[in-house]
C-alpha positions as CSV (number, residue, x, y, z in Angstrom):
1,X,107.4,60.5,112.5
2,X,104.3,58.3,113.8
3,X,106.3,56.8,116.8
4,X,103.6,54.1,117.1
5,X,104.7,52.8,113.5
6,X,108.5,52.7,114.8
7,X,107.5,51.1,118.3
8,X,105.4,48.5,117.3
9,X,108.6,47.5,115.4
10,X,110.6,46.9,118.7
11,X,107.2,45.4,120.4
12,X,108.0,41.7,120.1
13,X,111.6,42.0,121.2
14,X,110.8,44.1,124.2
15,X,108.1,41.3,125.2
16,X,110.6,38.3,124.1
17,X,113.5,40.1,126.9
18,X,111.6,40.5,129.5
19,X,110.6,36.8,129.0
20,X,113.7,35.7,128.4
21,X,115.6,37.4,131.7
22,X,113.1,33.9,133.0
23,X,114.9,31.5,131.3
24,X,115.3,28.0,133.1
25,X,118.7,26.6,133.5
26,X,118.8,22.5,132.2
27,X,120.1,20.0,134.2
28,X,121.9,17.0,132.6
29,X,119.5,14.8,133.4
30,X,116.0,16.2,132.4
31,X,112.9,15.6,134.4
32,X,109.6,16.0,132.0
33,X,109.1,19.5,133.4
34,X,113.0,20.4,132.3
35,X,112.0,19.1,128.9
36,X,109.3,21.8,129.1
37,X,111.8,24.5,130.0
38,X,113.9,23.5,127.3
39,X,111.5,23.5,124.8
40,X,110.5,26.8,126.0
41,X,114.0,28.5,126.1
42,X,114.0,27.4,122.2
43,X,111.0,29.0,121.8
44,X,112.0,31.5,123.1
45,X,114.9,32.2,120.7
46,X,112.9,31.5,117.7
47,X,110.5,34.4,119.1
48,X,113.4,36.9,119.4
49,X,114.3,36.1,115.6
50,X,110.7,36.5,114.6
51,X,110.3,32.9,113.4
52,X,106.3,32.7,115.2
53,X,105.6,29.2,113.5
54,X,108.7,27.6,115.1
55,X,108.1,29.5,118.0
56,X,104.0,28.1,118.3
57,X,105.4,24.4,118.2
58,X,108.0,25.0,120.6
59,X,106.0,26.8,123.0
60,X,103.0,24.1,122.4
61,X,105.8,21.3,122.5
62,X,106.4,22.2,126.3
63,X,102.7,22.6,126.8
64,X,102.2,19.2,125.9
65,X,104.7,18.2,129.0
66,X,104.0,20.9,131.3
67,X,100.5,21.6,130.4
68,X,99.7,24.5,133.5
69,X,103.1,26.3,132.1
70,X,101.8,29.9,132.0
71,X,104.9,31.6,130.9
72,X,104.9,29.5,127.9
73,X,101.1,30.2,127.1
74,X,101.9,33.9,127.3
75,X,105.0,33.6,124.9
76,X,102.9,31.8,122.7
77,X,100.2,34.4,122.9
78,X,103.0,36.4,121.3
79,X,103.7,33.8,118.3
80,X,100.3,34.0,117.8
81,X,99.9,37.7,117.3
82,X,103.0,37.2,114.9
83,X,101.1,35.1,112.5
84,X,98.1,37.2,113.0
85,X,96.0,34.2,115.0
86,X,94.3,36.9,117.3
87,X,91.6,34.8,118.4
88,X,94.3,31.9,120.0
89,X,96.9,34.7,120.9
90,X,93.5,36.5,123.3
91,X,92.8,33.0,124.6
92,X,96.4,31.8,125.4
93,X,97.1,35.2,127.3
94,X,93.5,34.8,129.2
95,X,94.5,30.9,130.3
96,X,98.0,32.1,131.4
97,X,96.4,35.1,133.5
98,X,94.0,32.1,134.8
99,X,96.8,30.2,136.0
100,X,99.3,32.9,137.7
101,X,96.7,36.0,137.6
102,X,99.8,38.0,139.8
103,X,102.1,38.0,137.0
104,X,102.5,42.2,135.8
105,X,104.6,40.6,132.7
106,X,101.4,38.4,131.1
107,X,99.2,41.8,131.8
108,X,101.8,43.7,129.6
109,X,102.0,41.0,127.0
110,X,98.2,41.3,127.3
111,X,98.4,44.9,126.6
112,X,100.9,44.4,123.5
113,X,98.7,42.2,121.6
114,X,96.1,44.5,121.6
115,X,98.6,47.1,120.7
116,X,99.0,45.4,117.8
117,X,95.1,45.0,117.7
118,X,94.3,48.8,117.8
119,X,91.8,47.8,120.7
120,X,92.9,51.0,122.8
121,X,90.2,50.2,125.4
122,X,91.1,46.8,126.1
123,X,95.3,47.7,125.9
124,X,94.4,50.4,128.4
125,X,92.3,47.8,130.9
126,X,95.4,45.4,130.7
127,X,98.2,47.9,130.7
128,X,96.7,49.4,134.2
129,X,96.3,45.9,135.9
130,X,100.2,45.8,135.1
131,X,100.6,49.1,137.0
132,X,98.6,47.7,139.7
133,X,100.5,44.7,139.9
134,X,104.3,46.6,139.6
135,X,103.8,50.1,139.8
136,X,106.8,51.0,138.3
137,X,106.7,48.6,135.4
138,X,108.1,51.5,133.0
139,X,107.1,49.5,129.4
140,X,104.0,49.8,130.7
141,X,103.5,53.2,131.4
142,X,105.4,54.3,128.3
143,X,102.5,52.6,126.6
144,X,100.1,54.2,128.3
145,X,101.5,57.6,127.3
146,X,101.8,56.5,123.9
147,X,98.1,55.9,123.7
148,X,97.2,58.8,125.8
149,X,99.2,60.9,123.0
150,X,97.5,59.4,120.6
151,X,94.1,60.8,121.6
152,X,95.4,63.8,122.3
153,X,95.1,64.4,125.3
154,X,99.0,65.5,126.0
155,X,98.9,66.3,129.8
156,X,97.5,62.5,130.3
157,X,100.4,61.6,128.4
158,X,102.9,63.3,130.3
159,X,101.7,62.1,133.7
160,X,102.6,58.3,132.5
161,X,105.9,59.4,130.4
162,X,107.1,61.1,133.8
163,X,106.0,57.8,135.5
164,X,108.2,55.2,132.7
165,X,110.9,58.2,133.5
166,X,110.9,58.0,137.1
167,X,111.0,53.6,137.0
168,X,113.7,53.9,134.5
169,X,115.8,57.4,134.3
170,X,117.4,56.1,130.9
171,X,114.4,55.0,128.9
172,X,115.1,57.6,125.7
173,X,112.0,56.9,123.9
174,X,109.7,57.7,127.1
175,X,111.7,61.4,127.1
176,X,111.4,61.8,123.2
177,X,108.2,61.2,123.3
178,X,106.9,63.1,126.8
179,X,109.4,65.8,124.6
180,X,106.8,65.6,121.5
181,X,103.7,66.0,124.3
182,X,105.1,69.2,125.7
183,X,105.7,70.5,122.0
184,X,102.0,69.7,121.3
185,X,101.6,71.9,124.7
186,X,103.6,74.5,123.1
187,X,106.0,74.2,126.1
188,X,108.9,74.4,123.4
189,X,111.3,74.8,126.5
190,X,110.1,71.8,128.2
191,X,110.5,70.1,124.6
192,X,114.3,70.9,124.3
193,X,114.8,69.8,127.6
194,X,113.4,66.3,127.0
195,X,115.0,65.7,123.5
196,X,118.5,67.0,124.6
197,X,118.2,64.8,127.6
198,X,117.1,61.5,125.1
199,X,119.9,62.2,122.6
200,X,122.4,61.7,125.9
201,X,121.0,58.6,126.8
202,X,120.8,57.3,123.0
203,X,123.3,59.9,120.3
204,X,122.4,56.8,117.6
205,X,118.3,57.7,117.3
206,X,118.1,60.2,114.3
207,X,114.6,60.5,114.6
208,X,115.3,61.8,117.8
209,X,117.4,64.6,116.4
210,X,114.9,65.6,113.8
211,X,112.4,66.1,116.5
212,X,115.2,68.4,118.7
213,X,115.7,70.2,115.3
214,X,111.5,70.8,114.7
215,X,112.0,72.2,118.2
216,X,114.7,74.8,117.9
217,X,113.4,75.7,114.2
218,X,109.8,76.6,116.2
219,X,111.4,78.4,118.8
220,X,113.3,79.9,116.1
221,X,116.8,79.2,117.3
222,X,117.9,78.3,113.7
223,X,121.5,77.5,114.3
224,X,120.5,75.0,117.0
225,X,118.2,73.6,114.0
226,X,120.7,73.2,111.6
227,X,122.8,71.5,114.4
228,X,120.1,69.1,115.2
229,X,119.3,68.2,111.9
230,X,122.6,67.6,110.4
231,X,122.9,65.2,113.6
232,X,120.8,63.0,112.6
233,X,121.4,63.4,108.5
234,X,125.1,62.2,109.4
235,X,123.7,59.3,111.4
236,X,121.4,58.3,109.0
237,X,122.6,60.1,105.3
238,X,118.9,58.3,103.7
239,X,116.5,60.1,106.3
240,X,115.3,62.7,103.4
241,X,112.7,64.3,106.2
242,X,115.7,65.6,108.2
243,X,116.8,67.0,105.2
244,X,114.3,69.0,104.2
245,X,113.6,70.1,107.7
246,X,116.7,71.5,107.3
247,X,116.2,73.0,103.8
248,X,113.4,75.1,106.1
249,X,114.8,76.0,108.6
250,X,117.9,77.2,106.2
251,X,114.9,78.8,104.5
252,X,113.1,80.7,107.9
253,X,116.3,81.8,108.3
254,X,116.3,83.8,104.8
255,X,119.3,81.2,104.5
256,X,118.2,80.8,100.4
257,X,121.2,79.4,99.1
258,X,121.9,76.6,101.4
259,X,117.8,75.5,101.8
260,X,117.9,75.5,97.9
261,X,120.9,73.2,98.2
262,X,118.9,71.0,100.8
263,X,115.8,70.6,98.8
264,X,117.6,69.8,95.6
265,X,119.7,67.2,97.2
266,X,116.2,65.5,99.0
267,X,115.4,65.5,95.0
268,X,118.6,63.8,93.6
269,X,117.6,61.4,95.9
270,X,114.2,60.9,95.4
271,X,112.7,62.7,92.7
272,X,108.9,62.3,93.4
273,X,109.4,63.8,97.0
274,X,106.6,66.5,96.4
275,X,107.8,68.7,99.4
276,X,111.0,69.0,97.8
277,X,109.4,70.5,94.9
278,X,107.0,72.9,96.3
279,X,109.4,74.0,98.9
280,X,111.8,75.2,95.7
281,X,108.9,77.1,95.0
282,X,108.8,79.1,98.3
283,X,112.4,79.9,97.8
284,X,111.3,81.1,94.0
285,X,108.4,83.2,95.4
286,X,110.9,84.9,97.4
287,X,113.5,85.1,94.5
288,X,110.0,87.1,92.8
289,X,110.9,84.2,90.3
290,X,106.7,83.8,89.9
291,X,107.3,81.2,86.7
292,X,109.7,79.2,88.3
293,X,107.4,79.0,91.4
294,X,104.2,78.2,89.6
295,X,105.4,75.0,87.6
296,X,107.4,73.9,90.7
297,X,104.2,74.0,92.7
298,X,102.9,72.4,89.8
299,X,105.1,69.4,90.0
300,X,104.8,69.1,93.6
301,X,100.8,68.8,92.9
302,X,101.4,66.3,90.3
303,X,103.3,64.0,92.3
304,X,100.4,64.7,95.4
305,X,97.4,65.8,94.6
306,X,96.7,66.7,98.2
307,X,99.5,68.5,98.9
308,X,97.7,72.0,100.2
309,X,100.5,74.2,100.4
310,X,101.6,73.3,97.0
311,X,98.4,74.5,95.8
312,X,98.8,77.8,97.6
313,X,102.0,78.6,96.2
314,X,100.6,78.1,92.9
315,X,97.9,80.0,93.5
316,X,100.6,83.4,94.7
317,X,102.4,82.8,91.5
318,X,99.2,82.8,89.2
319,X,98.0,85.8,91.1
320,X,101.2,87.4,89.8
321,X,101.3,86.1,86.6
322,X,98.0,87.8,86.5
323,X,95.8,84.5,86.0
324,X,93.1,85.9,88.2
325,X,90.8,82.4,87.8
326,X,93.3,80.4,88.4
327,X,94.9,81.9,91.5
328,X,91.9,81.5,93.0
329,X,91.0,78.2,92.3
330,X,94.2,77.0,93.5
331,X,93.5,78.7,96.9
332,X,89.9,77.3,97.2
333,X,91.8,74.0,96.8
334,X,94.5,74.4,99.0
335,X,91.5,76.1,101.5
336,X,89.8,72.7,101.1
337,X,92.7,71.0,102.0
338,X,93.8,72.4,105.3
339,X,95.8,75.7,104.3
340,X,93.5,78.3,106.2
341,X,95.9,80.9,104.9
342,X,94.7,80.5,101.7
343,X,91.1,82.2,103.4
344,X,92.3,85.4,103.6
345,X,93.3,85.7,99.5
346,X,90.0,84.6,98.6
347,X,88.6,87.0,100.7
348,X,90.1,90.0,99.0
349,X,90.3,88.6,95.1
350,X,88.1,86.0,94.6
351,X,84.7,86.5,94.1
């Protein structure tokens, strides 16, 4: 799974705690700039439940009293990015950087909005000045590996997972994810290591045990797979893509029954999942069941036209079925999409 699409989820709470830990205590008998606090605080807890209009007049309700009150300009920077108001969310962050330009929290906010932005430049430039300011600001070099991953460029990403690591030695999604970098790295090891490591810190993120089960299938330790995926199908039973991992590694293991068991329960439960369907028709290729294995492919193509392997399967069965034309133009399809397998049949039957 994308991990930017799950974090961005968790990015307004992260940025609403660390605010919050700032909250102002009231006195009975409230001075204008304590009525500013207050109204802040509540804007504060309309943030954490999402509710960004509230939050905006709250936040510009203190303003009004305490006009020069940055943390409530930064908070409001993050309403703002709620209701997708970019242009007041960049300026509110950029007045509240004027006014306490030492603060590493704004420069994170900063960062987070243009997360949410997809300005990786600009989240970088902010994100670093956070660094600068608090070098062991962990959210903020968890970021940075997250972008750095991203782009690709893996060892990048490890050096700032390593650093949110090292600020904060329980911070599961930094190992997860410095876990998915060494598995891009091939360092399948290193990989294990990481994810066994984030499950002990967090045993309720499935996710996490789907990736320590992608791990073990590649370095073929099947058992461990199974293990790992059934983990995380038991703590979530509607995560289908645990499933069917575990259908294949059932299946890598010449395992047939129990991945044809997987794959047809991911199908009771959703029956347009084309993976489902075209891995049914690996297990029939195998089985020498060519039929059964063409028109699953089939539907698995119907459902996703794009679905390369799908049309490489097919194209095996034809072949068998002796449908010489069509073999092969389900492997220049499934060639076109990605499967470079599919090369090599072309090469010796296709003219």
């Amino acid at each position: 799974m994308s991990m930017k699409n799950i974090l961005a989820c968790f990015f307004f709470l992260i940025a609403i705690c660390l605010q919050a830990q700032d909250t102002v205590k009231i006195a009975t008998n409230m001075s204008p700039d304590q009525l500013a606090e207050l109204d802040y605080n509540n804007g504060l807890a309309a943030l954490k439940k999402n509710d960004f209009q509230a939050a905006v007049d709250l936040f510009t309700k203190s303003l009004s009293t305490k006009p020069n009150f940055d943390k409530a300009l930064s908070n409001r920077a993050i309403a703002y990015t709620g209701l997708k108001k970019n242009t007041e969310a960049i300026k509110d962050i950029n007045d509240a950087i004027a006014l306490n330009p030492q603060n590493p929290e704004t420069y994170f906010n900063k960062g987070m909005i243009f997360f949410q932005m997809n300005k990786n430049d600009s989240e970088a430039v902010a994100l670093e000045r956070c660094l600068k300011i608090k070098a062991d600001h962990a959210e903020a070099a968890y970021y940075l590996g997250l972008m750095n991953y991203e782009q690709n460029d893996y060892d990048k990403a490890i050096e700032y997972y390593s650093k949110a690591i090292a600020s904060n030695p329980n911070y599961a999604y930094a190992y997860n994810d410095r876990a998915s970098s060494k598995r891009a790295k091939n360092d399948l090891n290193g990989a294990i290591a990481d994810y066994e490591k984030a499950v002990s810190i967090d045993n309720t993120q499935f996710f996490i045990y789907n990736n320590l089960g992608s791990a073990y299938r590649l370095n073929k330790n099947y058992s461990k797979a199974v293990e790992a995926y059934s983990k995380a199908i038991s703590i979530n039973a509607t995560y289908l893509t645990a499933l069917n991992n575990r259908g294949t590694a059932n299946f890598e293991n010449n395992n047939l029954k129990a991945a044809q068991s997987d794959f047809e329960d991911v199908l009771k439960r959703d029956p347009k999942n084309s993976f489902a369907y075209n891995n049914i028709a690996s297990i029939a290729l195998k089985n020498n069941d060519y039929t059964k294995a063409r028109d699953m492919s089939a539907k698995a193509i119907d459902l996703d036209p794009k679905n390369g392997p799908a049309y490489y399967n097919r194209g095996i069965a034809k072949q068998m079925l002796h449908d010489e034309s069509g073999s092969c133009a389900d492997w220049k399809k499934a060639l076109e999409l990605g499967v470079s397998g599919a090369k090599t049949f072309i090469s010796m039957s296709c003219d």
